[in-house]
ROPADO-555844 format. One line per 5 residues: number of its first residue (from 1); their letters; for each residue z, x, y of N, C-alpha, C. Coordinates in steps of 0.1 Angstrom, whole numbers. Atoms other than C-alpha are relative to their C-alpha. Last residue first. Example, Ala and Ser with C-alpha at 12.3 -4.5 7.8 and 13.67 -1.06 7.14 Angstrom:
REM residues 2
2) SA) 0,-9,-11,71,137,-11,8,-8,11 ~ 0,9,-12,78,123,-45,0,9,12
***
This chain:
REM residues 292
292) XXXXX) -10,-10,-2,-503,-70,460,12,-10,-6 ~ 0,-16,-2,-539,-75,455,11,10,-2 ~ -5,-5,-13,-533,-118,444,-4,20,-3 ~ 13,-11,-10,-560,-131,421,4,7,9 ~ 4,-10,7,-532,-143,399,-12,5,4
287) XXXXX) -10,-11,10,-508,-158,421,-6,9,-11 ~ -9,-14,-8,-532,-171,442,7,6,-5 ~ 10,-8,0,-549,-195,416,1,13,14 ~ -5,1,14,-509,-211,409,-16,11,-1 ~ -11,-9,0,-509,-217,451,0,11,-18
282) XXXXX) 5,-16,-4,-540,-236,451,10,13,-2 ~ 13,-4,4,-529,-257,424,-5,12,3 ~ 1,-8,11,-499,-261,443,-11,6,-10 ~ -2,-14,-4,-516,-268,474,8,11,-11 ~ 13,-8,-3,-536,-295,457,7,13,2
277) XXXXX) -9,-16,4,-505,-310,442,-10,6,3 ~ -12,-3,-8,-509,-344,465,7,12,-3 ~ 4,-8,-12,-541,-351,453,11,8,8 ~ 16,0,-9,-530,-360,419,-2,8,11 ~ -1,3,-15,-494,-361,413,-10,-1,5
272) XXXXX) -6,12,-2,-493,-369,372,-1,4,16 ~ 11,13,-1,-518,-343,369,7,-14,3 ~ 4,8,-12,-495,-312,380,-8,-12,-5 ~ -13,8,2,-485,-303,342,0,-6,14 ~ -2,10,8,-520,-294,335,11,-7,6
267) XXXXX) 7,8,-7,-522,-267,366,5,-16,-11 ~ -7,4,-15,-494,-249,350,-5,-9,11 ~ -9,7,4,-509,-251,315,12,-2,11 ~ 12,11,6,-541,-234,325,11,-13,2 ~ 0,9,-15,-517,-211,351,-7,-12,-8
262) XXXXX) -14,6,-11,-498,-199,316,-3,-10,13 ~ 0,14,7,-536,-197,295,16,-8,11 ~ 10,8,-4,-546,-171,327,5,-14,-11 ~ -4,6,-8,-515,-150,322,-11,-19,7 ~ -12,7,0,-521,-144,284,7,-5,16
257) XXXXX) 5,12,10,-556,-137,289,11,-7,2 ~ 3,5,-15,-546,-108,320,-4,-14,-7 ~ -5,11,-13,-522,-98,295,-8,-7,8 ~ -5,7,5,-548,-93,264,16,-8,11 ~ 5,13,2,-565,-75,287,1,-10,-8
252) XXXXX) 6,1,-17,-540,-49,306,-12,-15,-6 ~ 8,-2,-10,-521,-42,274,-10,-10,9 ~ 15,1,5,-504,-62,246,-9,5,7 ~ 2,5,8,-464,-45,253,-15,-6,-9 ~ -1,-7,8,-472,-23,278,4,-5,-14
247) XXXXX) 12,-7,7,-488,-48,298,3,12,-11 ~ 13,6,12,-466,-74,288,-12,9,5 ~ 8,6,-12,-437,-51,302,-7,-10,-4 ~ 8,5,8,-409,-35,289,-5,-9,3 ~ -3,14,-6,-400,-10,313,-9,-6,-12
242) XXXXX) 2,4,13,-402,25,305,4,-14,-1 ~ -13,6,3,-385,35,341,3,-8,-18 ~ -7,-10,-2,-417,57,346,17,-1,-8 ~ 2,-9,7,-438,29,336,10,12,-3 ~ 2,7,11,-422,1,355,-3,14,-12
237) XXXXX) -8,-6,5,-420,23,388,-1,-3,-18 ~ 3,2,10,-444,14,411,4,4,-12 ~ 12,-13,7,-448,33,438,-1,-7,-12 ~ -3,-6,7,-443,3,464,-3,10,-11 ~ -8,0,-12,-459,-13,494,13,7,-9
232) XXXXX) -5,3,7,-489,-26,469,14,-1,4 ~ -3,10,0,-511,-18,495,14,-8,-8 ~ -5,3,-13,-499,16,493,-6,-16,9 ~ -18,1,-1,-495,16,457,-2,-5,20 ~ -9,-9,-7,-526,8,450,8,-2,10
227) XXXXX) 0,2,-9,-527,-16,420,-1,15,12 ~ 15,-2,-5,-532,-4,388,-3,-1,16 ~ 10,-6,8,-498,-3,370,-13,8,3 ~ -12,-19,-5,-472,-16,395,-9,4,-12 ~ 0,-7,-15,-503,-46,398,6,11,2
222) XXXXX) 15,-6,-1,-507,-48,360,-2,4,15 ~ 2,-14,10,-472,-58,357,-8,7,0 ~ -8,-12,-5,-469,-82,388,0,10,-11 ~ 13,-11,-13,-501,-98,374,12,8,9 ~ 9,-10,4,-476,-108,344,-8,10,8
217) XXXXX) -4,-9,4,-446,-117,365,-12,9,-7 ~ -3,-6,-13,-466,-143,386,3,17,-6 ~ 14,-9,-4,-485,-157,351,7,12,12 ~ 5,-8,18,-448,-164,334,-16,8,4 ~ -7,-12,2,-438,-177,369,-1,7,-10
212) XXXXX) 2,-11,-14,-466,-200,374,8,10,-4 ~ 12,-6,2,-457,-213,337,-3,6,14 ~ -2,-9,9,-422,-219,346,-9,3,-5 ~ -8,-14,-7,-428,-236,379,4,10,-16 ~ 10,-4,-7,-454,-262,363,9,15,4
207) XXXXX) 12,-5,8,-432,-270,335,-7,9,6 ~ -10,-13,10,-401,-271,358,-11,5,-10 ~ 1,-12,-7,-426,-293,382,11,9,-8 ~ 18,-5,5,-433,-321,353,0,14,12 ~ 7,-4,16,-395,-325,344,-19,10,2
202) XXXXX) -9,-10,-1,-387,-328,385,2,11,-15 ~ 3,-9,-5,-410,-358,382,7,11,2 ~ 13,-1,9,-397,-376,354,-11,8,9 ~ -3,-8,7,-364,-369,372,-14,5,-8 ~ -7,6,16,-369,-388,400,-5,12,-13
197) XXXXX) 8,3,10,-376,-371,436,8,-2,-14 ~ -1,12,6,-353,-378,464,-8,-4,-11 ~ 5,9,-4,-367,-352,488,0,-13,-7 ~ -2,1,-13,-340,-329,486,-8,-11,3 ~ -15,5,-4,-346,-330,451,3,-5,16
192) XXXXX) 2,16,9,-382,-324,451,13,-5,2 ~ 2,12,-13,-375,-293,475,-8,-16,-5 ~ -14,1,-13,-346,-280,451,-11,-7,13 ~ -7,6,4,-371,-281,420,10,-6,11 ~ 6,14,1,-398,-263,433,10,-13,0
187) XXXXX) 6,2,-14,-374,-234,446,-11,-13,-1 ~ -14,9,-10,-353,-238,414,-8,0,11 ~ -2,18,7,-386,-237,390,12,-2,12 ~ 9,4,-4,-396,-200,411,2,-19,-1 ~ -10,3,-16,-358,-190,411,-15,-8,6
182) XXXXX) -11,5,-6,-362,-192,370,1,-3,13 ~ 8,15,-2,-399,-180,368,13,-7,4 ~ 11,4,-11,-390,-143,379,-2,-15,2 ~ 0,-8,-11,-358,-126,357,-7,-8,11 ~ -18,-2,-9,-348,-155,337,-4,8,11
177) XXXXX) 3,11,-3,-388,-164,324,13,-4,11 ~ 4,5,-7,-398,-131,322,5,-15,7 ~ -2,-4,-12,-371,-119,306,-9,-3,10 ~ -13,4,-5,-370,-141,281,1,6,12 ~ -5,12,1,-406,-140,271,13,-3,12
172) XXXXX) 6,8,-12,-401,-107,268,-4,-10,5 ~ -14,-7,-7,-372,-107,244,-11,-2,13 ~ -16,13,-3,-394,-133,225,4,6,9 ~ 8,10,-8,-427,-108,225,10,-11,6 ~ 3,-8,-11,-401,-75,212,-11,-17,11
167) XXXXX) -11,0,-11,-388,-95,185,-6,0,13 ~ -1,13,-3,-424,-105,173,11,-3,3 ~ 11,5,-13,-436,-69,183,4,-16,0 ~ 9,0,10,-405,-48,159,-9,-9,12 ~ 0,16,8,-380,-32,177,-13,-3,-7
162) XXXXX) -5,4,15,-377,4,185,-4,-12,-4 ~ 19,-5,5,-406,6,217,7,3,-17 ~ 9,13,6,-375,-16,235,-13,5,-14 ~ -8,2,9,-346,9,242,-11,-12,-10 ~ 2,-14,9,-360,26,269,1,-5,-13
157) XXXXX) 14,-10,-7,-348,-1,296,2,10,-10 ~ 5,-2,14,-323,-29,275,-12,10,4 ~ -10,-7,8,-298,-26,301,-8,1,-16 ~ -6,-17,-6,-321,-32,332,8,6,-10 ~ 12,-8,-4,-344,-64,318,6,20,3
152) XXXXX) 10,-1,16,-320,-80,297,-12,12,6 ~ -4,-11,10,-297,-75,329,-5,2,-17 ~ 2,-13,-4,-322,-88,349,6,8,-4 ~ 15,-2,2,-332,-118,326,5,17,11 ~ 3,-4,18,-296,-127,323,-11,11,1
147) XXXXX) -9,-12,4,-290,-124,364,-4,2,-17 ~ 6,-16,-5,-320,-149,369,10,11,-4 ~ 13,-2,-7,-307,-177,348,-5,12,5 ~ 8,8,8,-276,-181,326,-16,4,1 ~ -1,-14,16,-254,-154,347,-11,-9,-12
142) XXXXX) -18,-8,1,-264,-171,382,-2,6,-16 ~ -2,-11,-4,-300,-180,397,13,8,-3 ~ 4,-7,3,-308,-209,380,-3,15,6 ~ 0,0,13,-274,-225,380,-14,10,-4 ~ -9,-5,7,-266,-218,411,-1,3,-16
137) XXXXX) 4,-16,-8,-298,-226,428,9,7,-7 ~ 7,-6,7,-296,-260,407,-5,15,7 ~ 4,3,15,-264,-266,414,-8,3,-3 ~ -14,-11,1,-265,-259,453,2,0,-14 ~ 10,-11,0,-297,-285,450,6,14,-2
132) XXXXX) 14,-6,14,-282,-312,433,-2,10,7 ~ -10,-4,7,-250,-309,464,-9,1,-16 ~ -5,-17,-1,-279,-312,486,10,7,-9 ~ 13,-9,5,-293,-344,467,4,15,5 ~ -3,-4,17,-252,-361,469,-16,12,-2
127) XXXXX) -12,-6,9,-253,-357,503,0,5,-9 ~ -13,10,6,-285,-372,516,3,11,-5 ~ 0,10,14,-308,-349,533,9,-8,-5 ~ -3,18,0,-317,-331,563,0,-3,-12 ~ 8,8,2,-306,-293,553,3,-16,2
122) XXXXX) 4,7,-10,-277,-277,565,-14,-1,0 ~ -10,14,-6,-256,-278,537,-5,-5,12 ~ 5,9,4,-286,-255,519,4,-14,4 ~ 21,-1,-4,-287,-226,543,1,-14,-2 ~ 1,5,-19,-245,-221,537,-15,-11,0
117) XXXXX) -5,9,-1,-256,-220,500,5,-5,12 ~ 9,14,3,-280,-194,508,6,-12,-3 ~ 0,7,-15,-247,-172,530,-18,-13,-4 ~ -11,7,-1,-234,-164,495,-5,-8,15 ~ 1,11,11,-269,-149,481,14,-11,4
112) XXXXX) 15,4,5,-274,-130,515,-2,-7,-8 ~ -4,10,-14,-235,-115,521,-15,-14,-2 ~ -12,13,0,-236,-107,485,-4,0,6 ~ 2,9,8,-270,-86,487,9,-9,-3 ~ 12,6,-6,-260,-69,519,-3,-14,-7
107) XXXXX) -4,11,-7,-228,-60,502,-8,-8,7 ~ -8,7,8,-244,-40,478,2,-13,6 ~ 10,8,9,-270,-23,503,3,-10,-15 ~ 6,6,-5,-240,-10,525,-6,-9,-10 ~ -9,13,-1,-226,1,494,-3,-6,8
102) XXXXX) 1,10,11,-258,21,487,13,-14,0 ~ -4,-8,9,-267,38,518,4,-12,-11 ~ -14,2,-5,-283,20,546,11,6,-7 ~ -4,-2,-11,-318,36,548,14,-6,3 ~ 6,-11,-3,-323,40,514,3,2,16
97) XXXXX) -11,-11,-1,-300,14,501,-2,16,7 ~ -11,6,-6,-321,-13,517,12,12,-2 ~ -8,14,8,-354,3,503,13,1,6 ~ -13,-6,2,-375,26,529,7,-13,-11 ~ -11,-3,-9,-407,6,537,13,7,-7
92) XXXXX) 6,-11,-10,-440,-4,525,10,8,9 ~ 13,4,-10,-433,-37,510,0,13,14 ~ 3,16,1,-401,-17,491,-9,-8,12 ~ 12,7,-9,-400,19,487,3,-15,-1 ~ 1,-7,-17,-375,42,477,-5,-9,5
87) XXXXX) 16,3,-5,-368,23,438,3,10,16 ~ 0,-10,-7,-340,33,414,-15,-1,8 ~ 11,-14,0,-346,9,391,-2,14,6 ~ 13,6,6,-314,-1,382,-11,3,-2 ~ -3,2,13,-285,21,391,-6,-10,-14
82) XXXXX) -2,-12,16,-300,34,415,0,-3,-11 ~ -6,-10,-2,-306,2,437,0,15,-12 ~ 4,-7,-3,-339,-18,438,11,15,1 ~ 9,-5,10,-328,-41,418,-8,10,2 ~ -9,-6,15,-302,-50,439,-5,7,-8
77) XXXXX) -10,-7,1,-322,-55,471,11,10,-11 ~ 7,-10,-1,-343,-75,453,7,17,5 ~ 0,-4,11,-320,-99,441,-7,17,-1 ~ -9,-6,5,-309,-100,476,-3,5,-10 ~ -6,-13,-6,-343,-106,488,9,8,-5
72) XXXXX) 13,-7,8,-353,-136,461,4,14,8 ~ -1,-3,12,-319,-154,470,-10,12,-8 ~ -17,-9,2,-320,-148,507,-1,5,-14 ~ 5,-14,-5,-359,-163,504,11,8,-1 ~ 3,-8,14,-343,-190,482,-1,11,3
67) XXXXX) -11,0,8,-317,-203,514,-13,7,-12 ~ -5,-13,-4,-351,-198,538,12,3,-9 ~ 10,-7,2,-363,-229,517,2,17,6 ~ -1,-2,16,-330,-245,518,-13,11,-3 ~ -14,-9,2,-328,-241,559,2,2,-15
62) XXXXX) 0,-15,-6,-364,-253,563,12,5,-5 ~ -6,-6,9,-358,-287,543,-5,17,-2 ~ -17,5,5,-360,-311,570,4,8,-11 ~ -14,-5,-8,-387,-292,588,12,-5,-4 ~ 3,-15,3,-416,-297,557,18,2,9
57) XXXXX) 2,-3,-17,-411,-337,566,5,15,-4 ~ -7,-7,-11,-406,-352,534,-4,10,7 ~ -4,9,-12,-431,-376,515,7,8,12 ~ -9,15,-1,-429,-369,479,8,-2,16 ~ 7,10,7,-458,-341,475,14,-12,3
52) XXXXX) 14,5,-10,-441,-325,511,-9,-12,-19 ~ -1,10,-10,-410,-317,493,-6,-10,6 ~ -7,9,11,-425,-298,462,2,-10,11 ~ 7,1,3,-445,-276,493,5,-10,-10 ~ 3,9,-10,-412,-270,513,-17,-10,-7
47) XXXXX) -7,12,-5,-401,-252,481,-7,-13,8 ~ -1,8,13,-431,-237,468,8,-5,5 ~ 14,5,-4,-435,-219,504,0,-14,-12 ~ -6,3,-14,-398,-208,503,-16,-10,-3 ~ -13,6,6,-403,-191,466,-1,-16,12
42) XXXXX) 11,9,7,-442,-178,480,11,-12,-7 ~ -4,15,-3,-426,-160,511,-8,-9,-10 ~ 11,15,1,-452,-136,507,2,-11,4 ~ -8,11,13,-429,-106,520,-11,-12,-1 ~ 15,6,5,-423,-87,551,2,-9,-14
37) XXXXX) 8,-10,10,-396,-66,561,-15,-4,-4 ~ 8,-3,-9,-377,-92,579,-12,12,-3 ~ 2,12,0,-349,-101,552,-18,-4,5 ~ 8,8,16,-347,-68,544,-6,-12,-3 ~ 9,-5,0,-335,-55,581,-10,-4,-17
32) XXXXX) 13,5,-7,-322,-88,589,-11,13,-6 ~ 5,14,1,-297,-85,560,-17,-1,11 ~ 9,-2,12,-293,-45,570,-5,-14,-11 ~ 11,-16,0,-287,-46,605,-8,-3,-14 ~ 13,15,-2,-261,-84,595,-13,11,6
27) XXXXX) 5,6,3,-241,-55,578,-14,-13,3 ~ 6,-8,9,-239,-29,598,-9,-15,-12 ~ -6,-2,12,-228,-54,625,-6,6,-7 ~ 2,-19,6,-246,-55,655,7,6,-10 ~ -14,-13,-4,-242,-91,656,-11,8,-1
22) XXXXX) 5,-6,-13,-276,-117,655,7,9,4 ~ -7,-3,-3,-271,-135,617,-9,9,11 ~ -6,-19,3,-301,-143,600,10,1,15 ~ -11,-2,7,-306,-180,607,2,9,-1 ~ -8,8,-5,-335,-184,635,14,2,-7
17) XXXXX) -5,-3,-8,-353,-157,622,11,-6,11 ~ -8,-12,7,-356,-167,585,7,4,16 ~ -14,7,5,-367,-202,602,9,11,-1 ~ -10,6,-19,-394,-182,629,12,-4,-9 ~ -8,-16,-12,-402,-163,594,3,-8,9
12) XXXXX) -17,-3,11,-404,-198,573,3,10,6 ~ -7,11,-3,-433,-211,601,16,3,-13 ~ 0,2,-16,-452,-182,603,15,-7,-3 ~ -3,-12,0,-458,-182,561,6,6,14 ~ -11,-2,6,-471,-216,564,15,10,2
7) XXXXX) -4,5,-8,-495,-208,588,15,-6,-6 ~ -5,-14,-11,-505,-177,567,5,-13,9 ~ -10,-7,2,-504,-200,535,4,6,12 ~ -9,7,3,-526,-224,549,10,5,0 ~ 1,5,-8,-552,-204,562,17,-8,-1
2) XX) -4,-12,-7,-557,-187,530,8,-6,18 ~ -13,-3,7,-558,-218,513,7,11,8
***
């Protein structure tokens, strides 16, 4: 698996490096510099991975798959600014506003979510399936989808330890599912599309991608928790920032329970593809044995 990913993981950096802009512009400095930073690439990896169970050729749907990585960057970018979490660090490095100053690192993040729809027009595919895919990147990445979940997540900070636990388990819930699983089900979802998959399949990967992302989020709670930081490549803020978490909501072993029934029911919903969702599988037992 390990083997897999890191060849994988190769093969979407040469993409990311082929598309990121080559000026000397401040701007395209601070796209490459984020873009290039490092990173699992696990959005991008799920993509081309959805593709490949129905047949299509990993290289025809490079340019959509580097299009999430933008998406998951920028967000990141953003949420790393002041006015959110206020982060310094990111995979081991200065954060976007930190070395570029903060409007820089604004505009970064537009140029980056506006230039993934570019990404996606030049993908091999029939017409009409790129124009699904731009739709579903839009849709679960815009005010419905991930943006909800981050401003549920940034404007409800401090404000959570009032409510009562069977609000408080909903609200998170929600944020996990907008903030993280959202761009995880559009990156499954956009390289099934692309490759012409029918709906009844595209039903059983939204399942699967929205439980992965319900485990991904969890072990990302317990990792800015426990983890060290300098694997980790950040300090870890969540606590400081009073974040409402699932570990500080049912702590550390009633999460690590609750992420483990999410991959149960993530693997389940793969059975209709057989051999052919191996790497998701493997992918769904990476996400929660991951270090960092």
């Amino acid at each position: 698996m390990e083997k897999e990913l890191a060849a994988k993981t190769k093969i979407i950096n040469s993409a990311l490096i082929k598309f990121l802009p080559k000026d000397n512009s401040i701007i395209s400095k601070s796209m490459r510099y984020s873009i290039l930073a490092g990173g699992k690439r696990l959005r991008p990896i799920f993509l081309i991975s959805a593709a490949q169970i129905f047949n299509k050729n990993f290289k025809d749907v490079l340019p959509a798959a580097c299009a999430v990585e933008y998406v998951h960057t920028y967000s990141l970018i953003h949420d790393d600014l002041p006015a959110m979490d206020n982060d310094d660090l990111r995979r081991g490095l200065p954060t976007n506003h930190k070395k570029f100053g903060e409007a820089t690192a604004i505009l970064c993040g537009d140029a980056l979510l506006t230039e993934s729809f570019n990404l996606i027009t030049k993908t091999d595919a029939l017409p009409e399936n790129k124009i699904c895919a731009v739709k579903i990147l839009s849709d679960y990445a815009g005010f419905k989808g991930m943006i909800a979940g981050q401003a549920e997540d940034t404007l409800e900070t401090g404000k959570w330890s009032k409510k009562n636990k069977n609000m408080l388990a909903k609200k998170l819930k929600f944020i996990q599912t907008k903030k993280t699983a959202d761009l995880i089900c559009a990156s499954l979802k956009i390289g099934a599309v692309l490759a012409n998959a029918n709906n009844k399949s595209l039903k059983s990967l939204e399942v699967y991608g929205t439980n992965v992302g319900l485990a991904f989020q969890i072990t990302d709670d317990i990792l800015d928790a426990y983890a060290d930081k300098e694997v980790l490549g950040k300090k870890g803020s969540d606590r400081d920032n009073d974040k409402l978490t699932a570990l500080s909501l049912y702590g550390k072993q009633k999460a690590q329970e609750l992420a483990d029934i999410y991959i149960k029911k993530a693997k389940d919903a793969l059975k209709a593809f057989g051999k052919k969702a191996d790497i998701l599988i493997a992918l769904s037992d990476f996400i929660t044995n991951r270090k960092y």
